[in-house]
Each structure stands twice: as structure tokens, then as C-alpha cells.
N, CA, C and O of each residue as an XYZ file, in Angstrom:
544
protein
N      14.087      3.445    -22.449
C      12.758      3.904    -22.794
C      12.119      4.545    -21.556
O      12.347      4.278    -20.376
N      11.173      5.552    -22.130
C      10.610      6.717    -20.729
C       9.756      5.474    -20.238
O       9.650      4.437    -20.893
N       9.098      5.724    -18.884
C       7.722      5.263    -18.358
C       6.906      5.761    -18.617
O       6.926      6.947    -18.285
N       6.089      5.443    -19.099
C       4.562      6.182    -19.666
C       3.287      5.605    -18.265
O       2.147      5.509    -18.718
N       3.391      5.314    -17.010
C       2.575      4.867    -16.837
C       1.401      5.701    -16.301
O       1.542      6.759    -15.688
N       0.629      5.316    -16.494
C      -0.960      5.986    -16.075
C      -1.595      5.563    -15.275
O      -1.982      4.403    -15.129
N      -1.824      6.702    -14.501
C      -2.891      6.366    -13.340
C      -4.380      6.202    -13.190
O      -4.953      7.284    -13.309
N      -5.034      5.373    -13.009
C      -6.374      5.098    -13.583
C      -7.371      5.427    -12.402
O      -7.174      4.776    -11.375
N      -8.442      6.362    -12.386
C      -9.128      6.364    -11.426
C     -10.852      5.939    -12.062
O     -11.365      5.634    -13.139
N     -11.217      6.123    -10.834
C     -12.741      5.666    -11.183
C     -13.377      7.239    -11.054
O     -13.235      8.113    -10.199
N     -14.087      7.173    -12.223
C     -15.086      8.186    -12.449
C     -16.343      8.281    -12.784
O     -16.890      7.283    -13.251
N     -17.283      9.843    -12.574
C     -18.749      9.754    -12.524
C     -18.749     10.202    -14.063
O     -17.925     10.991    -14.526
N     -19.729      9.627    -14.760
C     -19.913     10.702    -15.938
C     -21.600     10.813    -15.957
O     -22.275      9.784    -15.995
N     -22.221     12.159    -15.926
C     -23.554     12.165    -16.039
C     -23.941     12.356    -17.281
O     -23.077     12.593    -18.124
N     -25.109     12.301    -17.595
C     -25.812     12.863    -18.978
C     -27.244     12.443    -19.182
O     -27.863     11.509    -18.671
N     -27.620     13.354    -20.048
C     -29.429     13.073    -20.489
C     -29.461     13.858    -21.848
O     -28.806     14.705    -22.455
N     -30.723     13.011    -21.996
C     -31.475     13.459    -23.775
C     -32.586     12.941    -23.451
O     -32.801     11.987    -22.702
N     -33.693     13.943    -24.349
C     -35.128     13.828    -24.209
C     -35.281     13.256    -25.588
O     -34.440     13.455    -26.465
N     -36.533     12.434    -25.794
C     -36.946     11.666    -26.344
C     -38.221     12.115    -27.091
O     -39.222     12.329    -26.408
N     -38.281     12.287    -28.506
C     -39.408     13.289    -29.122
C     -40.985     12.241    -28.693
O     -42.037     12.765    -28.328
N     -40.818     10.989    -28.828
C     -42.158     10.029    -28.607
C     -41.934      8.694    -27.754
O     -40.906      8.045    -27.946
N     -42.813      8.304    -26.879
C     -42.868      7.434    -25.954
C     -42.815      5.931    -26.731
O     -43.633      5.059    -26.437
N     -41.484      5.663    -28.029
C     -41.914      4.445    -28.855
C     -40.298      4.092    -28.873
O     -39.412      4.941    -28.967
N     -40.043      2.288    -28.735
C     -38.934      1.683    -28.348
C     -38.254      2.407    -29.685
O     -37.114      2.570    -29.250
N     -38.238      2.822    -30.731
C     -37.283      3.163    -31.406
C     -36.410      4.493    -31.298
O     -35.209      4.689    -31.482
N     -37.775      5.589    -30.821
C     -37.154      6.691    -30.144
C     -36.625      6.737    -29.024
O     -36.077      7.824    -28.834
N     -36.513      5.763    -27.873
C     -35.629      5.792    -26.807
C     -34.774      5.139    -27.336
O     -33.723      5.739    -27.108
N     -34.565      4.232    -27.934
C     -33.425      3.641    -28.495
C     -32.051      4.674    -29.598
O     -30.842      4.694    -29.828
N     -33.260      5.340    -29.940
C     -32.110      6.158    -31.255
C     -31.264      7.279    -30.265
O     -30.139      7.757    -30.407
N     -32.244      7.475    -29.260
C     -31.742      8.682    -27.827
C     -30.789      7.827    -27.235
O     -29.644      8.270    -27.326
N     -30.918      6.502    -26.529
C     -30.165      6.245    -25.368
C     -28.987      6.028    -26.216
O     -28.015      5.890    -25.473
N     -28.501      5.896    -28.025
C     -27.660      6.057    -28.594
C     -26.674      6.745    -29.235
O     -25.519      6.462    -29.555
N     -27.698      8.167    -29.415
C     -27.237      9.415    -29.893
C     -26.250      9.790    -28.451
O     -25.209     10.441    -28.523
N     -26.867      9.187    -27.056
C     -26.437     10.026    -25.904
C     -24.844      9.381    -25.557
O     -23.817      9.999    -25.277
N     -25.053      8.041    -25.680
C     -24.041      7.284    -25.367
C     -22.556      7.425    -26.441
O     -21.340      7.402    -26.249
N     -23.587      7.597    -27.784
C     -22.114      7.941    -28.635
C     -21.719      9.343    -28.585
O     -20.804      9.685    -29.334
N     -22.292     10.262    -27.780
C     -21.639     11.422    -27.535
C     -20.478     11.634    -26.244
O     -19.471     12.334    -26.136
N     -21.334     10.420    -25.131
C     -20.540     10.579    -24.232
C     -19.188      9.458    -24.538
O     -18.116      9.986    -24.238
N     -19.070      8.237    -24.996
C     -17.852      7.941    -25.336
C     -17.048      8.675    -26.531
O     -15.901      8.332    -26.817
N     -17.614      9.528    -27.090
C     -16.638     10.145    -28.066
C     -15.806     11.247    -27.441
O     -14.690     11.565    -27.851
N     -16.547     11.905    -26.233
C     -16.225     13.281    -25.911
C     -15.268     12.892    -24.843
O     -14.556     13.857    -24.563
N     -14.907     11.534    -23.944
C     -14.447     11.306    -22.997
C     -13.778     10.166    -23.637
O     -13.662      9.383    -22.694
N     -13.179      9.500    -24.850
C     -12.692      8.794    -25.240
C     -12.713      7.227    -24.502
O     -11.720      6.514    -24.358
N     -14.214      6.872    -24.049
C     -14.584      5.587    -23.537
C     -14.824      4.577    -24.583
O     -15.085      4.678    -25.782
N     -14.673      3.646    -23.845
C     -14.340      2.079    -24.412
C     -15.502      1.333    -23.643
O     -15.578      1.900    -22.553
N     -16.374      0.397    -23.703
C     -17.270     -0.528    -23.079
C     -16.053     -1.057    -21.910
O     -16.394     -1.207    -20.737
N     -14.850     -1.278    -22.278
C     -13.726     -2.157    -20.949
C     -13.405     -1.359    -20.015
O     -12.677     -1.801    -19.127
N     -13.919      0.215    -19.952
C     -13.324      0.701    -18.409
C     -14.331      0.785    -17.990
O     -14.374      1.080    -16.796
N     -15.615      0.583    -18.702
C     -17.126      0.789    -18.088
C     -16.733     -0.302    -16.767
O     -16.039     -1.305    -16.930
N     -17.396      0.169    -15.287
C     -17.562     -0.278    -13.817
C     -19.473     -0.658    -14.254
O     -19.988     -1.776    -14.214
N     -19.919      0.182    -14.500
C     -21.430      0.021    -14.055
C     -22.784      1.420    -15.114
O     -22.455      2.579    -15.365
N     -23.640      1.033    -15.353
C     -24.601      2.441    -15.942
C     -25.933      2.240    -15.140
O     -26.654      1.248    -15.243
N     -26.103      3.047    -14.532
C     -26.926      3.423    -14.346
C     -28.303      4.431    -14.932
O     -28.366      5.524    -14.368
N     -29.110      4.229    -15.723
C     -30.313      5.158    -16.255
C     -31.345      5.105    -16.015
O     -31.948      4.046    -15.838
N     -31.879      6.325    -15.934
C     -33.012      6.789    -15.243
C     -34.004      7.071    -16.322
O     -33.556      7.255    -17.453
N     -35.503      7.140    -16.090
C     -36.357      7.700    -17.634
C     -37.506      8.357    -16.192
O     -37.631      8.097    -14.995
N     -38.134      9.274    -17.147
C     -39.035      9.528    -16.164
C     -40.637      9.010    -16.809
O     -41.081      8.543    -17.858
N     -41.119      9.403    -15.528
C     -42.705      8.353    -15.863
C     -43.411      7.989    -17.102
O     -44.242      7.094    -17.256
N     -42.921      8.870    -18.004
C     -43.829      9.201    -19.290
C     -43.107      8.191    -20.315
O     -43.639      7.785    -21.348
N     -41.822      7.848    -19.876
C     -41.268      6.733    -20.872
C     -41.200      5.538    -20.467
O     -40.362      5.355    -19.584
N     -41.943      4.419    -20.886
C     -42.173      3.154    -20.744
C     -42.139      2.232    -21.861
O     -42.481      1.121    -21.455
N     -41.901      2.229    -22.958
C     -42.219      1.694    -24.294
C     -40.949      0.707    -24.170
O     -41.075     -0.387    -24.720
N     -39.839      0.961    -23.558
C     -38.327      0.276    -23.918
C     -37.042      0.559    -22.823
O     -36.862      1.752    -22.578
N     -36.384     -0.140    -22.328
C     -35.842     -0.334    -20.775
C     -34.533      0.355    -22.020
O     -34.121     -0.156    -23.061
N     -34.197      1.564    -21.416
C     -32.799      1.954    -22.108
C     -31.707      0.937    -21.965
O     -31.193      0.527    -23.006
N     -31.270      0.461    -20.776
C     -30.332     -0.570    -21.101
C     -30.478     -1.968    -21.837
O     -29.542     -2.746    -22.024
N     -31.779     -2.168    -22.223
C     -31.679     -2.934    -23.300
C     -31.712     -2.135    -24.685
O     -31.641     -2.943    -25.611
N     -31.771     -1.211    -24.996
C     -30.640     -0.395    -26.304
C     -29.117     -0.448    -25.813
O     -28.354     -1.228    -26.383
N     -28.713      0.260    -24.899
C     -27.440     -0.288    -24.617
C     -26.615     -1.408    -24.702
O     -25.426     -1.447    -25.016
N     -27.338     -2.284    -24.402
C     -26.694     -3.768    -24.477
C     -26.560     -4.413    -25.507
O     -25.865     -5.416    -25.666
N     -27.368     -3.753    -26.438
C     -27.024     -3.875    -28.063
C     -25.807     -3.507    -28.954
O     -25.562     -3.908    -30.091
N     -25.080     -2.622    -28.150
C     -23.851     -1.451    -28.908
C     -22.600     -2.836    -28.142
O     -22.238     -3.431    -27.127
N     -22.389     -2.620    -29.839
C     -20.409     -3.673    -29.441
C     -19.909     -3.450    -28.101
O     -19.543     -2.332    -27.738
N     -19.866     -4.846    -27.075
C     -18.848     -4.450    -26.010
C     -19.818     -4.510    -24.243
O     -19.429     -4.937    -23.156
N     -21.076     -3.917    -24.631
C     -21.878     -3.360    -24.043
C     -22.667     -4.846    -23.271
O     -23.133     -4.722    -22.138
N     -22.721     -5.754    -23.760
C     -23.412     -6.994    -23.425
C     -22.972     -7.099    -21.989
O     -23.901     -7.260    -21.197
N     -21.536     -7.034    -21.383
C     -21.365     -7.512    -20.170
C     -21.200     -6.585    -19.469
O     -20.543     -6.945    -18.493
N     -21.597     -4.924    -19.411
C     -21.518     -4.353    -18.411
C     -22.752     -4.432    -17.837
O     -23.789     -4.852    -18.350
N     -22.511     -3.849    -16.356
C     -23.956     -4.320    -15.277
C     -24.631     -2.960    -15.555
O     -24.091     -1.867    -15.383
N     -25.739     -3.150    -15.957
C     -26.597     -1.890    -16.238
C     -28.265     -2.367    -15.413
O     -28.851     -3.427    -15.194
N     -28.604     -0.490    -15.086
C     -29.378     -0.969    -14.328
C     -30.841      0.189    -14.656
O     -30.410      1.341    -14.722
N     -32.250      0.135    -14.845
C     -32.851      1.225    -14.798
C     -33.643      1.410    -14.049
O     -34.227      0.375    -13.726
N     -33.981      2.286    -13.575
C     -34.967      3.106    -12.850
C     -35.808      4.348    -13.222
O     -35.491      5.255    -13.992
N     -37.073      4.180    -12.434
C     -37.604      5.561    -12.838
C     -37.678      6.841    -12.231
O     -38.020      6.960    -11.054
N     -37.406      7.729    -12.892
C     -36.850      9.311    -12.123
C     -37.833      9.425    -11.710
O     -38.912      9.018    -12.142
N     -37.422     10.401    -10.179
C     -38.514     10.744     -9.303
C     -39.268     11.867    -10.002
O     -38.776     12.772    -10.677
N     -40.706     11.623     -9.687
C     -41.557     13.066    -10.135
C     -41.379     13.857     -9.492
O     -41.169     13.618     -8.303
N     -41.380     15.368    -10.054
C     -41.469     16.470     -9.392
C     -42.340     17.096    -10.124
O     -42.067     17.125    -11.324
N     -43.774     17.859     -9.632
C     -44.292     18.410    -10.949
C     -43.639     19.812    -11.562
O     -43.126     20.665    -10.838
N     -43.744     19.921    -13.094
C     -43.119     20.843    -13.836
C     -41.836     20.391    -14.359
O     -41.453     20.909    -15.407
N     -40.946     19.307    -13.668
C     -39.934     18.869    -13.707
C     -39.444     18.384    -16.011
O     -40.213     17.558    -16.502
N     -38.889     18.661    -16.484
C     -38.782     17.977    -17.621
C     -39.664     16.587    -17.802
O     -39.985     15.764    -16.945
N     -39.878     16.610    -18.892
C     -40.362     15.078    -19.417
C     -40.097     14.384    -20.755
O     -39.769     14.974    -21.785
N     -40.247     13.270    -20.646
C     -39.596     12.184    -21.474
C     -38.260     12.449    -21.624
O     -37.758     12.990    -22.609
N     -37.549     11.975    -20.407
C     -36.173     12.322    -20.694
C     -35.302     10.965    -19.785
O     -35.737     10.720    -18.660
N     -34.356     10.309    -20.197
C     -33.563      9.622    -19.930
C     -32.345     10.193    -19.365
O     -31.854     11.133    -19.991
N     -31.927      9.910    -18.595
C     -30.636     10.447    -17.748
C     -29.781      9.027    -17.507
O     -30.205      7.873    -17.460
N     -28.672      9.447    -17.399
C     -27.814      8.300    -17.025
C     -26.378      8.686    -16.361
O     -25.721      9.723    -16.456
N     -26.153      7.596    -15.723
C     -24.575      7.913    -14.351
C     -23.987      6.869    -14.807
O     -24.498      5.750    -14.776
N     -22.927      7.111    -15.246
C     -21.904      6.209    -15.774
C     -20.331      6.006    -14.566
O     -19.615      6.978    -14.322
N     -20.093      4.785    -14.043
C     -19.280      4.605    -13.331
C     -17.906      4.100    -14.222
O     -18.155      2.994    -14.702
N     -16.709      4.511    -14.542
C     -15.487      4.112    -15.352
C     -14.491      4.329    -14.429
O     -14.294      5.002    -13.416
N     -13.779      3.311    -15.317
C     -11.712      3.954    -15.010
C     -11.025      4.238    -16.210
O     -10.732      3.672    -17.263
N     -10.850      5.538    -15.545
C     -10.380      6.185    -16.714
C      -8.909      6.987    -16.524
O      -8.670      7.456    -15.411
N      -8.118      7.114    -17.392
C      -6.446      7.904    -17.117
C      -6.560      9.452    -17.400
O      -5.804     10.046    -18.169
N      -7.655     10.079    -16.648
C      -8.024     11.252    -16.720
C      -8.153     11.997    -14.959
O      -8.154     11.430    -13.866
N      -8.251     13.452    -15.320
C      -8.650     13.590    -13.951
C      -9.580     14.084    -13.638
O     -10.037     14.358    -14.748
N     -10.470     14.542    -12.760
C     -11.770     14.256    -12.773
C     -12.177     15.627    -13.092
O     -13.408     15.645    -13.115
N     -11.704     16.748    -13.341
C     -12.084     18.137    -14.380
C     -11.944     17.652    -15.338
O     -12.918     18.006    -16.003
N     -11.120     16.794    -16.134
C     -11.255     16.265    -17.476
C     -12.426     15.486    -18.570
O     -12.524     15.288    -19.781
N     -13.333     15.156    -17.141
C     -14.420     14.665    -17.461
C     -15.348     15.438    -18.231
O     -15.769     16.551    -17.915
N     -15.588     14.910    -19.064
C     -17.249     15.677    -19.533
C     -18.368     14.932    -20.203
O     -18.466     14.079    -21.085
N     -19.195     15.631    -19.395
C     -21.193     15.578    -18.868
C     -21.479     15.831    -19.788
O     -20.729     16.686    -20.259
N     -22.701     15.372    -20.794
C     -22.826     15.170    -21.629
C     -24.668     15.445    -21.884
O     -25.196     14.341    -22.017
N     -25.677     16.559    -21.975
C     -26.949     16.594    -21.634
C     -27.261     16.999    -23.430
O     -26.501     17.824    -23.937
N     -28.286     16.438    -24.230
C     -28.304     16.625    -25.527
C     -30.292     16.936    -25.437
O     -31.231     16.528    -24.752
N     -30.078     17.885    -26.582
C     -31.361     18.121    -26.857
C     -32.261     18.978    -25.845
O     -31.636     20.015    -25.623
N     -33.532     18.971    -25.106
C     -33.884     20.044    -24.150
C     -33.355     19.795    -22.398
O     -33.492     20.591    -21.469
N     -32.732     18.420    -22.375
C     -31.670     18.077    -21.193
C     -30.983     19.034    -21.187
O     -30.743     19.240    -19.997
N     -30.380     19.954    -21.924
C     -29.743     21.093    -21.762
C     -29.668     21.477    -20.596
O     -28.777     21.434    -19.749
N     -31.317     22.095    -20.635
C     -31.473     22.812    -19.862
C     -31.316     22.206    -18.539
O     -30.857     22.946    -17.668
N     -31.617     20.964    -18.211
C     -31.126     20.425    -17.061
C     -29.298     21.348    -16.446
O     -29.338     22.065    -15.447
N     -28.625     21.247    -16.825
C     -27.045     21.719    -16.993
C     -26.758     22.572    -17.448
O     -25.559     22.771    -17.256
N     -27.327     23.483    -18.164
C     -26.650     24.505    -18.569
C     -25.166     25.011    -18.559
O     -24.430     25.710    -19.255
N     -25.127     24.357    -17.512
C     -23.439     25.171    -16.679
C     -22.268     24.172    -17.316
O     -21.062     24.416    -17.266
N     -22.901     22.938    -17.956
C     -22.034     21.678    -17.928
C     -22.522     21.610    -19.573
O     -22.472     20.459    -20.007
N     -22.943     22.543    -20.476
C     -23.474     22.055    -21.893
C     -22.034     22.349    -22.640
O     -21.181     23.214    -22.446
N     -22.152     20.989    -23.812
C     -20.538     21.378    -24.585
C     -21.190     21.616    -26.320
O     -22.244     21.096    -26.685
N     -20.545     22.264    -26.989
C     -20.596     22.553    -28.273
C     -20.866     21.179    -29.085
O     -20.026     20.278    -29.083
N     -21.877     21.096    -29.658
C     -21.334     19.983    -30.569
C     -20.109     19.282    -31.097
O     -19.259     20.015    -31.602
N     -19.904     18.147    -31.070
C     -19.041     17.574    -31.087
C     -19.276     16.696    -32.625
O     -20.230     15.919    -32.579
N     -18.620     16.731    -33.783
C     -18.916     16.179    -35.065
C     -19.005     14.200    -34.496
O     -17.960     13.917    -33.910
N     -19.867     13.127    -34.576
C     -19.583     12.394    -34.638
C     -18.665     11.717    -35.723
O     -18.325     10.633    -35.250
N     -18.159     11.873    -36.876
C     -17.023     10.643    -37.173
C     -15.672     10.564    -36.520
O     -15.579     11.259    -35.508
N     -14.883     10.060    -36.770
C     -13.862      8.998    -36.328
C     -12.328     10.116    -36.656
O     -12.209     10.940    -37.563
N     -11.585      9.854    -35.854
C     -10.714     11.359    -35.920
C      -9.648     10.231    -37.188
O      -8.663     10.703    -37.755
């Protein structure tokens, strides 16, 4: 039998989505829409998750994104952490960002950043086509 073995490195994955109203259900339905885009598009699992890091900026306070996170199967024991994005004025608002630390059997162009809704525009350079959520 061949060796199949894989080399696992640790990787960054970024991403953001803006949030239509400052209310725990709309950061919640966001920090979910964002997260099931980025494990679908990068084929993540909660078990190679290292660490998340998310950011909200001043205007969102209603609901700590990683407690929506910690709700999704799997998600309970990774170390998640939030903070609030620095102001800049003019800068986007109501928007959640997040840095995802994994190991993953990819290489690190294989990765993909994940910005939904007017986060776009944050990335432009890094925006991907919709991606259908169901199950291949």
C-alpha cells in the first residue's frame, strides 16, 4: 500500500461580515453565516482549530461573538478570544472580523479569506464567489 502521509502546518485564516443591527441575534446569525463559509471553503473541522480570535468594532456590543461560536458542534473547547477593533474615523462599521489559527494539510496559497457582505470591501483582492452552502 502507497503512503498517503500529510503534512500538517499551522495556518492564518482571516475574515469579516457586517452586521445589519447592533442585536445578539444579528451578530449571532453573522458570526455564523461567516464561520460556515469559512469552514466550508477551507474544509475545517472545530479539531484542527489552534485558537479564534474576533474583533467587532465599537458600534457592536449587544453579544461577545465567541459566545455564538461556542454554540456550533465542536466549538465549546476551542480558546476563543474578543476584542474591540481599533477606531479609525470613516473606517467600516458594525463589522466583526476574525483570525483563525489551524492545522491544516494544505499550503498556505491554498488558504482562503473569507470577507461576506460590505467586509468586501475590506479585501477586495481576497473576495471569493459565492460558495452554495449544502453538503457536497
Amino acid at each position: 500500500m502507497e503512503d498517503v502521509s500529510v503534512e500538517w502546518r499551522i495556518q492564518a485564516i482571516r475574515g469579516a461580515i457586517t452586521v445589519p443591527e447592533n442585536t445578539a441575534d444579528a451578530i449571532a446569525a453573522a458570526v455564523h453565516e461567516l464561520l460556515d463559509m469559512v469552514e466550508r471553503v477551507n474544509r475545517l473541522s472545530p479539531e484542527h482549530l489552534i485558537s479564534v480570535t474576533f474583533s467587532v468594532t465599537r458600534d457592536l456590543d449587544a453579544l461577545f461573538p465567541a459566545a455564538a461560536a461556542r454554540q456550533r458542534p465542536g466549538w465549546d473547547a476551542v480558546p476563543l478570544l474578543d476584542v474591540q477593533q481599533m477606531h479609525v474615523p470613516g473606517s467600516l462599521s458594525q463589522c466583526v472580523r476574525l483570525l483563525i489559527h489551524a492545522q491544516l494539510p494544505v499550503l498556505h496559497g491554498e488558504v482562503r479569506h473569507v470577507y461576506l457582505r460590505e467586509a468586501r470591501s475590506l479585501r477586495p483582492d481576497l473576495d471569493i464567489s459565492p460558495v452554495p452552502l449544502g453538503r457536497d
